[in-house]
C-alpha positions as CSV (number, residue, x, y, z in Angstrom):
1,X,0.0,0.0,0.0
2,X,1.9,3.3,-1.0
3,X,-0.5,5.5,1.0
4,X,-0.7,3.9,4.5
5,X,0.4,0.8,6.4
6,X,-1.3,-2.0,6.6
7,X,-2.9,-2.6,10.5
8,X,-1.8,-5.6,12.4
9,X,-3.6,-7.2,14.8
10,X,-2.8,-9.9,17.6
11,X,-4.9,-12.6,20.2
12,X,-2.7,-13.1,23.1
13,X,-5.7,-13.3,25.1
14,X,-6.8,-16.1,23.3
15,X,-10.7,-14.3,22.8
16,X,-13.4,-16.0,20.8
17,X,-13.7,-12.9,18.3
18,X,-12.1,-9.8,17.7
19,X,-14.3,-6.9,16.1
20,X,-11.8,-4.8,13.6
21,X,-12.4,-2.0,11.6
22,X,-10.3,-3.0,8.4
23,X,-10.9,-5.2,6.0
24,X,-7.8,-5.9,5.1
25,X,-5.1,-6.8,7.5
26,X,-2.5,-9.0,9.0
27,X,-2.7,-11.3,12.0
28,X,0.5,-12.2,14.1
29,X,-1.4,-14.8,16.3
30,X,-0.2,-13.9,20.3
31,X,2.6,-11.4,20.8
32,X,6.7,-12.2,20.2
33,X,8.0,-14.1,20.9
34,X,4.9,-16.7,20.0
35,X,3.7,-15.0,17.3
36,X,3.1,-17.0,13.8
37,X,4.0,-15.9,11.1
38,X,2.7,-12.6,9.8
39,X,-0.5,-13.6,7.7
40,X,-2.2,-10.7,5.3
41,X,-5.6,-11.1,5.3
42,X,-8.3,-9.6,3.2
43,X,-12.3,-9.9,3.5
44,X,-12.8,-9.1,0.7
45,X,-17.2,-9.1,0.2
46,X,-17.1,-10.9,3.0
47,X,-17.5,-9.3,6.6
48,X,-15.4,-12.0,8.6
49,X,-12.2,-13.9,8.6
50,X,-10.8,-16.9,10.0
51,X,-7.1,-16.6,10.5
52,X,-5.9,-20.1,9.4
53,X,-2.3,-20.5,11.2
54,X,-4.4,-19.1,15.2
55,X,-8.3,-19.8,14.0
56,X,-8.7,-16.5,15.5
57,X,-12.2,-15.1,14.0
58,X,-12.1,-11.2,13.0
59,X,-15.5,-9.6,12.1
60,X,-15.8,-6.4,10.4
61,X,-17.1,-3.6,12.0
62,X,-18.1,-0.2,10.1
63,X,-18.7,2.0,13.0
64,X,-14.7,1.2,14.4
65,X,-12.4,3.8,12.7
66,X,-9.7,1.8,10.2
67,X,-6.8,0.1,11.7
68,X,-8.9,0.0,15.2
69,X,-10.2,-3.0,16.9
70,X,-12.9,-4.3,20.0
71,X,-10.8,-4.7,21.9
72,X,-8.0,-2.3,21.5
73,X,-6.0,-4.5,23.0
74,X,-5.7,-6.2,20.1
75,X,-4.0,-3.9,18.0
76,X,0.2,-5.1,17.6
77,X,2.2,-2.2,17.5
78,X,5.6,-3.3,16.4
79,X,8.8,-1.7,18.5
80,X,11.1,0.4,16.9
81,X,14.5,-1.0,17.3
């Protein structure tokens, strides 16, 4: 994507759904070091995903801003090293 990042989004705490605001995405699985490795996904029509490495089901949300999730705690934000 030239004109943005593409959001990443983790399930450390292992929940049953994540709600997230992009349709397009990628999923670590739990935070390093037990991540897997770094999957993009994309919805495309669809408004849910099943993250085949963690089974971790994200559903689409319109009324969460892009690159946001439910629950924020869900959003991986890399470290700059």
């Amino acid at each position: 994507m030239a004109h943005g990042t593409t959001p990443h989004f983790h399930n450390t705490e292992g929940l049953a759904r994540i709600a997230v605001g992009s349709k397009e995405f990628q999923c670590v699985g739990a935070l390093p070091p037990f991540d897997h490795p770094h999957i993009y996904l994309d919805m495309g029509k669809d408004s849910e995903v099943v993250c085949p490495y963690c089974s971790t089901l994200f559903v689409y949300d319109a009324a969460l801003a892009v690159g946001t999730s439910n629950p924020l705690s869900a959003i991986f934000h890399a470290d700059a090293a």
